[in-house]
N, C-alpha and C positions, 0 to 999 in steps of 0.2 A: 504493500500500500504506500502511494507518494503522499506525503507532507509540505507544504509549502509555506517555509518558513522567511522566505523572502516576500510574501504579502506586504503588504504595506496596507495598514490601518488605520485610517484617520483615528487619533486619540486627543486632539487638540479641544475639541467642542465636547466631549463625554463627562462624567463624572470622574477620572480621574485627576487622580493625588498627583501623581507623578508628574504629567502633562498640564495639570492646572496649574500648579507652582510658576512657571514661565509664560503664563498664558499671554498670548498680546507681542510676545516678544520673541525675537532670532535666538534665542538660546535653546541647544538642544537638551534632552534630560535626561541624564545618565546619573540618576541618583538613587532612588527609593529602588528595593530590590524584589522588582516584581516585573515580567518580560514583554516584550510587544507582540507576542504571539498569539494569535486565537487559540484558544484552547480546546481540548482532544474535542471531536463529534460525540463521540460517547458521551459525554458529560453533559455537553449541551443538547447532546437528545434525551436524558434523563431529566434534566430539569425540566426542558420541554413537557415529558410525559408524566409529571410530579404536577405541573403546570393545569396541565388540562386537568385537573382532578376539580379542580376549582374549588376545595374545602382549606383554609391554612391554621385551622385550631391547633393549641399546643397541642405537641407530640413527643411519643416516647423516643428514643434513643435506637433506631431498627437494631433486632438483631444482625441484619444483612451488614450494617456496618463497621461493627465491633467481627464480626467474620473474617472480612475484608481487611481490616488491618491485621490479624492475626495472621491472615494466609497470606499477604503480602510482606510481612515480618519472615516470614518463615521460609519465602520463595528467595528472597532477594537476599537476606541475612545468615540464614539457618538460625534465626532464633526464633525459639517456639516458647510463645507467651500464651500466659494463663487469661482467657478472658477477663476474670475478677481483677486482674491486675490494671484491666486501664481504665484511668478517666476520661472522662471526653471533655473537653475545654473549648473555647470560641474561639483560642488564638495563644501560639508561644508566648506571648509578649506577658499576659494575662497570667501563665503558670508562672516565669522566673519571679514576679511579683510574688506570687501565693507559696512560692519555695524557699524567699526568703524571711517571709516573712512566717511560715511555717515551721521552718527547720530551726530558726534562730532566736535566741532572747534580743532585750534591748541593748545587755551590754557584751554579745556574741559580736563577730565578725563573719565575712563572708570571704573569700580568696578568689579571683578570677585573675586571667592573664589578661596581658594591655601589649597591642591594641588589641579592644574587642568591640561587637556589636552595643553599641549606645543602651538598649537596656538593659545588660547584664549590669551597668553604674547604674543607672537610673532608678533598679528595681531597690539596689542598697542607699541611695538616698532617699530615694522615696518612704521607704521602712523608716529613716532615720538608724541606718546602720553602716559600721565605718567598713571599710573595703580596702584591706590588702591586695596591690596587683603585682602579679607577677609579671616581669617583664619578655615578652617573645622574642627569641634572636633569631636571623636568618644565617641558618647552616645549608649550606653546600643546594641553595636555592629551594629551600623551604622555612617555612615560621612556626620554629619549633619553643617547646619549653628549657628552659634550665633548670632541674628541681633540685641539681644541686647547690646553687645559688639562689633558691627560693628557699632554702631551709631557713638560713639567717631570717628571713623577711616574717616566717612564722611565729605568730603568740599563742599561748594559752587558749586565747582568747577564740581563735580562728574555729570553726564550726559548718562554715558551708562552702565548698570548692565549685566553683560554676565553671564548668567547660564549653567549649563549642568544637564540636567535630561533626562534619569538617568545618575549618576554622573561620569565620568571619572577622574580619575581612583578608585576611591571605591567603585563604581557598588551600591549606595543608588538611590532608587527610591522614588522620595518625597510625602509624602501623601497630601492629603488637603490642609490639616489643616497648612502645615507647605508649601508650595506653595500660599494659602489666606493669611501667616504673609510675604513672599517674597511681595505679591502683593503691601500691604500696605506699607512695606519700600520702595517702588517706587516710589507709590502714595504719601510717603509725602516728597521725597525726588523730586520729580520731574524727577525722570528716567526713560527712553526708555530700555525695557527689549531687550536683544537677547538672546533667548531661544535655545541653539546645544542640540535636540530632535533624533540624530539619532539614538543612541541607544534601543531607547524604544518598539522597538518588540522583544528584547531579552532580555524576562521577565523570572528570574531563580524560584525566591520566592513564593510559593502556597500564593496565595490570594495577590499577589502584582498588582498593578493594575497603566498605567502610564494616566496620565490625563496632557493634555497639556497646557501648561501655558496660552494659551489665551483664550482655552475652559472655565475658570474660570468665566469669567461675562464678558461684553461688553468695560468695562473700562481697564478690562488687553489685551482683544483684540488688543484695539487701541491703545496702546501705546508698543506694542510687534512685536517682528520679529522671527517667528519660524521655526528652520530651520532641516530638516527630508529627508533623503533618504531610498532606500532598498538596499543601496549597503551594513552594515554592515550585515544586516538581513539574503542576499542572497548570501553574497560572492561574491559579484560582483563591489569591490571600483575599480578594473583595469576599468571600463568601464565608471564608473563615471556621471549619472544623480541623481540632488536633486532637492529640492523647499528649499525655500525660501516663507512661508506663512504670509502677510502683509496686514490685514485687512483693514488699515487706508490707505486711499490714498494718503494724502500728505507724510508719511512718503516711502509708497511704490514708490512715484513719485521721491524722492531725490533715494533710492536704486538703482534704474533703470536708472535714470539720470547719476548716476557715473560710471556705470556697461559699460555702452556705450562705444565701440571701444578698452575696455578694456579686461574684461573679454568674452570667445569665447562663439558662442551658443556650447549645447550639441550634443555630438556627435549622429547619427543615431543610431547607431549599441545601445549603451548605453539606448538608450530611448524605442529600442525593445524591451530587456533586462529585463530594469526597469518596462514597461507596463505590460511583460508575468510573470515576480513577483507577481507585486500585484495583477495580475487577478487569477491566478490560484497557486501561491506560500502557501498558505496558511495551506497544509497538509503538505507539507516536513518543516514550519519553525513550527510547533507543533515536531514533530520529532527530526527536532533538537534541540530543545530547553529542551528536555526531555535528550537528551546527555549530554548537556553542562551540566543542572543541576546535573545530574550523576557525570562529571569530576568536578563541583564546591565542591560535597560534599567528594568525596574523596580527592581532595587536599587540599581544608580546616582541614580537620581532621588530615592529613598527618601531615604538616607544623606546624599545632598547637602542635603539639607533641614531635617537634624538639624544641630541648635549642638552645636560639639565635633567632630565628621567629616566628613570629604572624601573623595571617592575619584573619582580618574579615569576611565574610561569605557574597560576595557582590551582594545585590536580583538581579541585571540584571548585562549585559554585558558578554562575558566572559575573561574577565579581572580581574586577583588579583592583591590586593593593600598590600604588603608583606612590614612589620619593620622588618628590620634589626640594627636596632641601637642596640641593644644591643650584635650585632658581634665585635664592636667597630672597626670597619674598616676603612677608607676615604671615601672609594668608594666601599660598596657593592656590585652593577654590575660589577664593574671591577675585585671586587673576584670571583662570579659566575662565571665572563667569563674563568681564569683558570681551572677551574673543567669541563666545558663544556659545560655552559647553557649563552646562550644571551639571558640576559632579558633588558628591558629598565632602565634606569639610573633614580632614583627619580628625581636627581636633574634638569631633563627637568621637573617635575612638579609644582618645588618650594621645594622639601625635596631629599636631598641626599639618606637620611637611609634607606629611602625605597627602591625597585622594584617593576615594575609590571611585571607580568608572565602571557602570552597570553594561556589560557587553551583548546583555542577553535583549539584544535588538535586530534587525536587519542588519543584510551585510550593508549595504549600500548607506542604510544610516549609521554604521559605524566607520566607511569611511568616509564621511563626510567628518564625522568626528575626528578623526586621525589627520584629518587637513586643517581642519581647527585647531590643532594640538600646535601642528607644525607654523602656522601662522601667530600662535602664541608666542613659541620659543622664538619665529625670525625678531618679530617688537621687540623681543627681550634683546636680543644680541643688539 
């Protein structure tokens, strides 16, 4: 079956986030991480046929969908999960909230590395809870951990280890070997993992392979909370269903506990959506994922060619993690944006000098962007 992911989609005049930010103006938008791709038939012939029912009173949670993640866990992962084990949540963003502030006291701490995705700080301010980061170093063209220089960085105090695999925003997917060294600095540090797992069907890397933190042995199991949707997978975060996968019951008991009255159930529409993904999504996100890696390899190559920018080659996501520090500017993004590309601001992820640049667009509109890059740097020179 063909896929054509070189459509082009008016997104200018719609309700999008992404495309509304710039409205009115020459600036492309390569920000918010969510793709310019119509999304699988399946999907929208199921909401379609959800659609015609014409009834939208609340509803229960389908068995059909809690199936579907379990067999899509189990197809693509080998991990095989216990239904009772997941929750259902409206959105990642929504559980790192409910994990820290579940897992943690007032005067607990949380550990994540830097850079990271802007909520993993946000959910520990938001808490009013302090946030040890670990810092990521790029080894031999990945953005990996030190944990043996994050030992110093550890207190007493520390309580909840927030991960991202694979990694936002430098697209490292963790091997092993180097996921069994996470495990143990948990294990002797006494920390409760939260695993943001969404990314991990948009594997770019021949031979990368994502293996989920709790898939590891029974001991990372139970002290972990992994959290995975098909909204980046499928393009479908406007609709908004995830889990939230919590082996250990006392720990799943306090998540559910605080989630109460709080957070909303999932929407219907959302969970049709999500069901018709992973039941039959599985030849359009081969497809695309053979695109993205196409646009990963040409603007990696691009960028690295350009005086002033580097960016690593990052195995999943389609997100790049762009230095700019040696434009010597304040605000990198703020220089992009005059030339006419909106990308995101490092300094939502803990580094200014950087950018990320959302790749998961047309080819044709990504290089219009890489011409925009290049007319940036000529000004500068």
């Amino acid at each position: 079956m063909a896929f054509n992911f070189d459509q082009r989609i008016d997104r200018r005049h719609s309700d999008s986030l992404k495309w509304n930010k710039y409205a009115d103006q020459d600036i492309l938008p390569l920000w918010v991480a969510d793709t310019d791709f119509r999304s699988p038939e399946c999907v929208i012939e199921a909401i379609k046929t959800r659609a015609a029912h014409g009834i939208f009173g609340y509803g229960d949670t389908p068995v059909a969908f809690i199936d579907s993640a379990v067999s899509w866990l189990a197809s693509r992962y080998q991990w095989h999960v216990n239904p009772e084990w997941i929750v259902v949540l409206p959105g990642v963003v929504s559980a790192l909230n409910l994990a820290v502030r579940a897992f943690t006291a007032p005067d607990e701490l949380t550990v994540a590395p830097t850079p990271i995705y802007p909520p993993f700080r946000g959910a520990a301010r938001l808490a009013e809870r302090g946030q040890i980061n670990l810092p990521l170093t790029l080894q031999q063209g990945r953005w990996v951990l030190d944990l043996d220089s994050a030992e110093a960085a550890l207190t007493r105090e520390a309580r909840l280890l927030m991960l991202c695999n694979p990694q936002n925003p430098g697209g490292t997917v963790y091997r092993r070997e180097e996921l069994e060294a996470q495990l143990k600095f948990a294990q002797k540090h006494d920390l409760i993992v939260c695993s943001d797992e969404i990314h991990s069907d948009l594997l770019l890397e021949p031979g990368a392979q994502h293996i989920p933190f709790a898939s590891l042995s029974e001991e990372a199991a139970q002290r972990s909370v992994t959290l995975m949707s098909p909204s980046k997978t499928f393009n479908i975060a406007g609709l908004g269903a995830s889990v939230a996968i919590i082996p250990n019951a006392e720990l799943r008991a306090r998540f559910n506990r605080l989630r109460r009255g709080i957070v909303p159930e999932v929407d219907i529409l959302a969970l049709t959506a999500a069901t018709a993904a992973w039941r039959e999504g599985e030849p359009w996100l081969k497809a695309q994922n053979a695109y993205l890696r196409s646009n990963r390899d040409w603007l990696v190559s691009q960028v690295n060619k350009m005086n002033g920018l580097s960016v690593a080659s990052p195995e999943a996501t389609y997100l790049g993690w762009i230095d700019a520090s040696a434009l010597n500017v304040a605000s990198p993004a703020l220089y992009f944006e005059k030339y006419g590309l909106g990308l995101t601001a490092g300094r939502e992820f803990g580094n200014d000098q950087f950018v990320r640049l959302n790749f998961g667009c047309t080819r044709a509109l990504l290089d219009e962007a890489v011409a925009r890059l290049k007319r940036a740097l000529a000004a500068r020179t």
